[in-house]
BALOBA-1460 file (C-alpha; in Angstrom, 3 decimals):
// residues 164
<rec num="1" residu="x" x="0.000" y="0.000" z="0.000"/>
<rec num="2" residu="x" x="1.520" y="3.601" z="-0.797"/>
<rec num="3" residu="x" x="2.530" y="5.676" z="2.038"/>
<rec num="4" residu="x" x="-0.128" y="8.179" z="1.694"/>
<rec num="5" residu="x" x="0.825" y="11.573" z="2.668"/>
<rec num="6" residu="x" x="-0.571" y="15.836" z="3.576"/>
<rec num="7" residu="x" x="1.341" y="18.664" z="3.767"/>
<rec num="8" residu="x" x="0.056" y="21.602" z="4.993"/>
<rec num="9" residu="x" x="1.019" y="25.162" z="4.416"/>
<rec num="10" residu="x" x="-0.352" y="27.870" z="6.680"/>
<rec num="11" residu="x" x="0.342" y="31.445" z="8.196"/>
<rec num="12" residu="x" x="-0.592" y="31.928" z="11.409"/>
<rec num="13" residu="x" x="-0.572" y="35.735" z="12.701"/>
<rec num="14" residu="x" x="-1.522" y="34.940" z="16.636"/>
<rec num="15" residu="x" x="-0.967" y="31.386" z="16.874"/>
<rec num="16" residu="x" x="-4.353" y="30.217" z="16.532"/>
<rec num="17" residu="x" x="-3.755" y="28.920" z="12.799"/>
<rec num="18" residu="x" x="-0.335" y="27.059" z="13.852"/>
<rec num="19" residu="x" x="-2.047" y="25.627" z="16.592"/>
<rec num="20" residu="x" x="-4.708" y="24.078" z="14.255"/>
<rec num="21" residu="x" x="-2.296" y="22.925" z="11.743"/>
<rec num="22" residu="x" x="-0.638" y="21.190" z="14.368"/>
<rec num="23" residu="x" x="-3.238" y="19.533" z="16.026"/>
<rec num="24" residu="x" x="-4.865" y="18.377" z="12.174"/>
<rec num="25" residu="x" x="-0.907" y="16.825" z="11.684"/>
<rec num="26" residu="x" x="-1.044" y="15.187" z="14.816"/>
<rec num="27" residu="x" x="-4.309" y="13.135" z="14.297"/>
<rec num="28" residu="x" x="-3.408" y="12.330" z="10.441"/>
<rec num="29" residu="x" x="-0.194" y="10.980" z="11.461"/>
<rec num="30" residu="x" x="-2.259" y="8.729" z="14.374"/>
<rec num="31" residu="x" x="-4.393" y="7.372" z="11.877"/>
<rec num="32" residu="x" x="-1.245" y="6.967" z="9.540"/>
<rec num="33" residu="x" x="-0.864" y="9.419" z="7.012"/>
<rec num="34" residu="x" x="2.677" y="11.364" z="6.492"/>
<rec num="35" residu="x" x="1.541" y="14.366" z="7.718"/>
<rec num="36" residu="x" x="3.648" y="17.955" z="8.246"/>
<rec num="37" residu="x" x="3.045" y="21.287" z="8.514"/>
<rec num="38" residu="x" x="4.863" y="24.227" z="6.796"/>
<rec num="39" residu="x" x="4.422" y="28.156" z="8.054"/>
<rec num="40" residu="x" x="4.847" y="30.088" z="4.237"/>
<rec num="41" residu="x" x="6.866" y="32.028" z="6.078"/>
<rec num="42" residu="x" x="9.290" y="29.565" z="6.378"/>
<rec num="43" residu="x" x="9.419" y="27.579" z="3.372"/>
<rec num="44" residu="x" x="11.116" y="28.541" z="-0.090"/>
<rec num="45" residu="x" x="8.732" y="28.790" z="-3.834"/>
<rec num="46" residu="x" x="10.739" y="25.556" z="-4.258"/>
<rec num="47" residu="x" x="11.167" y="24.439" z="-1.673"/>
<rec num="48" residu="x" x="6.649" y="24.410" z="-1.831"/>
<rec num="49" residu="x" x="6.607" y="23.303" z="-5.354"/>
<rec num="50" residu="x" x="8.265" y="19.935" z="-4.556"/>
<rec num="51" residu="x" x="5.960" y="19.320" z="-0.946"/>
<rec num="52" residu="x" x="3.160" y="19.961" z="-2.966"/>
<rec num="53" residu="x" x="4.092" y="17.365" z="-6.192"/>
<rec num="54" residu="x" x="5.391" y="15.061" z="-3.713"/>
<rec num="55" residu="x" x="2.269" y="15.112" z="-1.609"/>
<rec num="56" residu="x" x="-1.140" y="13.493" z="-2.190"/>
<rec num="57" residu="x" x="-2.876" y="16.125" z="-0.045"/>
<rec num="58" residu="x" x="-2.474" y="20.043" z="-0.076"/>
<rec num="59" residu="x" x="-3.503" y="21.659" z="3.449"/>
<rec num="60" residu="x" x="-4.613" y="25.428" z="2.865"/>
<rec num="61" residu="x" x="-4.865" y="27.078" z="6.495"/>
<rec num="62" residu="x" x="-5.214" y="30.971" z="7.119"/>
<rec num="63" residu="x" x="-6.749" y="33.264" z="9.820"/>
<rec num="64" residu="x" x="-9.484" y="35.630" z="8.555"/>
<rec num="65" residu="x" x="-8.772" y="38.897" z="8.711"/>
<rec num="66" residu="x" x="-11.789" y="41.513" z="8.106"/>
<rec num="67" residu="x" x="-13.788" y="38.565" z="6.570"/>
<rec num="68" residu="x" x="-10.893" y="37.907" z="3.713"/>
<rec num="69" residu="x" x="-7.538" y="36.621" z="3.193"/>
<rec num="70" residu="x" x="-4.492" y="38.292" z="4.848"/>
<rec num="71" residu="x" x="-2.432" y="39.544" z="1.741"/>
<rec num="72" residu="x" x="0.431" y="37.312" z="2.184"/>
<rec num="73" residu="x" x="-0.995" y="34.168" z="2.101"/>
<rec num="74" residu="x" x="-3.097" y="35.253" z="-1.011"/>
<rec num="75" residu="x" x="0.211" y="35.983" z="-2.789"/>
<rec num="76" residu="x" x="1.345" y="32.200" z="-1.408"/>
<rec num="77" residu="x" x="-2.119" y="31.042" z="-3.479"/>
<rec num="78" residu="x" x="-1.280" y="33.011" z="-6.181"/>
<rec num="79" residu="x" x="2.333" y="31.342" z="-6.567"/>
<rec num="80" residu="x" x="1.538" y="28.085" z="-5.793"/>
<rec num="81" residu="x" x="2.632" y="25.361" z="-8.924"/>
<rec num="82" residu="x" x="-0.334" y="24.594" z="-11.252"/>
<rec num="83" residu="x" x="-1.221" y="21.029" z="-10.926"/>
<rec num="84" residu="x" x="-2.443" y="18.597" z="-13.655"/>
<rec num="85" residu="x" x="-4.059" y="16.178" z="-12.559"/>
<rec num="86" residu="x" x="-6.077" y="18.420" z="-9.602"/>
<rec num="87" residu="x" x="-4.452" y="17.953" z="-6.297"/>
<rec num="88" residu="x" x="-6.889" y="16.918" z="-3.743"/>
<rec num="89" residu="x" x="-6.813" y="20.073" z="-1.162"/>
<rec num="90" residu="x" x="-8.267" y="21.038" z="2.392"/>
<rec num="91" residu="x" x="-8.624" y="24.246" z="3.245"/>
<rec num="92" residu="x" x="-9.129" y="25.689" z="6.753"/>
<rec num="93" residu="x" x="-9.825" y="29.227" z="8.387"/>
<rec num="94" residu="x" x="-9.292" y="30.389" z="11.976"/>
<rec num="95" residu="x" x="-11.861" y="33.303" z="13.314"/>
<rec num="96" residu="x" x="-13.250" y="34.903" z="16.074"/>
<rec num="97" residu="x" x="-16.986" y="34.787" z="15.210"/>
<rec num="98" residu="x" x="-17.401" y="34.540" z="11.488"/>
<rec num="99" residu="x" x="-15.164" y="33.919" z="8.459"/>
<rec num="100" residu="x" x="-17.608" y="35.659" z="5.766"/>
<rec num="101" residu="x" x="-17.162" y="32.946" z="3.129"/>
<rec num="102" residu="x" x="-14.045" y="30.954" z="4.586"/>
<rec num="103" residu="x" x="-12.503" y="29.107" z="1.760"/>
<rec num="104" residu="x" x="-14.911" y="29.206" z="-0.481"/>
<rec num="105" residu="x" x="-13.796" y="32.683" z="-1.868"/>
<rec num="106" residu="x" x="-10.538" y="31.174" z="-3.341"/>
<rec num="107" residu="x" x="-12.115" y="27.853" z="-4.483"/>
<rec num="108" residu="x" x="-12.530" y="29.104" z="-8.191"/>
<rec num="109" residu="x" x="-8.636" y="30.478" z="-8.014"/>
<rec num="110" residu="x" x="-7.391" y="27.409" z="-6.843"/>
<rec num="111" residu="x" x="-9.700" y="25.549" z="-9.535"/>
<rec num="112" residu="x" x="-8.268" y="27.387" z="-12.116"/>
<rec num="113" residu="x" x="-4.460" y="26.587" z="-10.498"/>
<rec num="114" residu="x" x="-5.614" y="22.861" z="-10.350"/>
<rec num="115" residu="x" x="-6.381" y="21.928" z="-6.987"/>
<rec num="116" residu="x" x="-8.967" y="20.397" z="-6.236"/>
<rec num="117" residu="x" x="-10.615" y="21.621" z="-2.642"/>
<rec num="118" residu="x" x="-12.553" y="18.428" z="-1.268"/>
<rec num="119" residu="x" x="-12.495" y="19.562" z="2.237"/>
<rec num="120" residu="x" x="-13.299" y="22.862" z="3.794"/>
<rec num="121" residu="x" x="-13.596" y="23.950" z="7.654"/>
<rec num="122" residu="x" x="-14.061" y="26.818" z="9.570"/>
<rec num="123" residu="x" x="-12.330" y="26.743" z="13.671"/>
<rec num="124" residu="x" x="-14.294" y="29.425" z="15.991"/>
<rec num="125" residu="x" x="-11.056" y="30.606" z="17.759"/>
<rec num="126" residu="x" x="-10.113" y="32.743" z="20.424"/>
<rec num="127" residu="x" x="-10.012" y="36.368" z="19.756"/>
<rec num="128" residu="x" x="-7.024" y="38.799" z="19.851"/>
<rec num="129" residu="x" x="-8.348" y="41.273" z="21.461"/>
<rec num="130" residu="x" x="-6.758" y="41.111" z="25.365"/>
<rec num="131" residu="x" x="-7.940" y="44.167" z="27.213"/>
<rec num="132" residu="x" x="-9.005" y="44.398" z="30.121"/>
<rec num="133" residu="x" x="-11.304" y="46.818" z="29.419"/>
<rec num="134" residu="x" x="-13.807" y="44.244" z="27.265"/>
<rec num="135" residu="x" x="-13.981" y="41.892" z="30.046"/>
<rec num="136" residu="x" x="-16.238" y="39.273" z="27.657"/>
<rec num="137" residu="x" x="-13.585" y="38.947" z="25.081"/>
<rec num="138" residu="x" x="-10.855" y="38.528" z="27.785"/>
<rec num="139" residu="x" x="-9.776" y="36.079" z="30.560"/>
<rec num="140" residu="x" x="-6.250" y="35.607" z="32.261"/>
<rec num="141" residu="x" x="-7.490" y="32.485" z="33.292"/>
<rec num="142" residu="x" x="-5.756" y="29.765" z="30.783"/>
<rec num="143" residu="x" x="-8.038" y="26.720" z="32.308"/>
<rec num="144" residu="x" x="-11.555" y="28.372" z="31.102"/>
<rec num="145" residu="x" x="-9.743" y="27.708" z="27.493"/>
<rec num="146" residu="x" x="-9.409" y="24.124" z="27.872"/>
<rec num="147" residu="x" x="-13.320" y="23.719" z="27.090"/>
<rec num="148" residu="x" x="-13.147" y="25.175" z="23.628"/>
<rec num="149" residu="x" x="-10.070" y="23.736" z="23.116"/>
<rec num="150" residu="x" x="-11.376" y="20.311" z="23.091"/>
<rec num="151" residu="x" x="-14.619" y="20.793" z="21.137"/>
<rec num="152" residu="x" x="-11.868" y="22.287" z="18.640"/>
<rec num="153" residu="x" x="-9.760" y="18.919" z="18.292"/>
<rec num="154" residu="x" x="-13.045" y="17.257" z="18.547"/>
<rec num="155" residu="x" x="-13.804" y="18.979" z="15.245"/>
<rec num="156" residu="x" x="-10.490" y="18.763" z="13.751"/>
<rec num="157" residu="x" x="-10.305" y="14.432" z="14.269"/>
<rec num="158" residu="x" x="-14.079" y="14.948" z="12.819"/>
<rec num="159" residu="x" x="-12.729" y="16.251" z="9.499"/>
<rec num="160" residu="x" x="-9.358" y="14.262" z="9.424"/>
<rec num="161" residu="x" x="-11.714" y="11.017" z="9.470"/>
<rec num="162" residu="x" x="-13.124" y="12.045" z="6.371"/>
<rec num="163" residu="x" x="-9.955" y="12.880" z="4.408"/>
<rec num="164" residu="x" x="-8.068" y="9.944" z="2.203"/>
C-alpha cells in the first residue's frame, strides 16, 4: 500500500492557525498518514513546489482577517505550482466569530491553479483582542480555554476522518 501523505502550508498571525495545523498533523499521522506542517513564512517557492508534487494532499490554512484573506498568504495562493491532474486540497480558516465565506472565496482560483478543494472547515477561535477593558472577550485564566479547546480537536479528528 503507498505511504499516503498531507502537507500543509499555513500562516498563522496569533498562533491560533499554527495551533490548528498542528493539532490536524497530529491526528493524520495517528491514523497513519505522512503528515507535516509548513508556516509560508518559512518555506522557499521551491522548496513548496516539490511538498506539494510530492504530496497526495495540499492543506490550505489561514486566519481571517476583516472577513478575507491576509495579503500574504493570497500571494502564497497566487504562486503556488499549477497542478495537472487536480491535487486533492483542504482548506481551513481560523476566526473569532465569522469567516464571511471561509474558503470558499478562493475555491474558483485554486480551480483554475488545479487543486482540487474536497475539504473545507471553519475553527471558531479565540479572539485577539486582550484588554481588560472588554472583560467578555478577555480572561487571564488559561483553564476556562481548555473547554473550547477540546470541542476544537473534537472537530479537527471529525474532518481528518473524512480525508483519504
Amino acid at each position: 500500500m503507498k505511504n499516503r501523505t498531507m502537507r500543509i502550508f499555513y500562516f498563522s498571525g496569533t498562533g491560533n492557525t499554527w495551533w490548528v495545523s498542528t493539532q490536524i498533523t497530529e491526528e493524520l499521522n495517528r491514523l497513519g498518514i505522512d503528515a507535516y506542517a509548513y508556516s509560508i513564512e518559512q518555506v522557499s517557492e521551491q522548496e513548496t513546489a516539490r511538498l506539494v508534487h510530492t504530496s497526495d494532499v495540499v492543506g490550505l490554512g489561514f486566519p481571517i482577517y476583516g472577513s478575507d484573506v491576509p495579503v500574504n498568504f493570497h500571494a502564497f495562493i497566487q504562486a503556488l505550482p499549477d497542478q495537472d491532474p487536480h491535487k486533492a486540497t483542504l482548506g481551513f480558516v481560523t476566526q473569532w466569530a465569522w469567516s464571511g465565506d471561509g474558503m470558499n472565496f478562493l475555491e474558483k482560483e485554486l480551480r483554475t491553479k488545479g487543486y482540487n478543494l474536497k475539504w473545507a472547515a471553519e475553527f471558531n477561535m479565540f479572539n485577539n483582542i486582550a484588554l481588560t477593558i472588554f472583560p467578555a472577550l478577555y480572561s487571564a485564566d488559561h483553564k476556562a480555554f481548555l473547554p473550547k479547546l477540546k470541542k476544537i480537536r473534537r472537530e479537527i479528528n471529525a474532518l481528518c476522518e473524512k480525508i483519504f
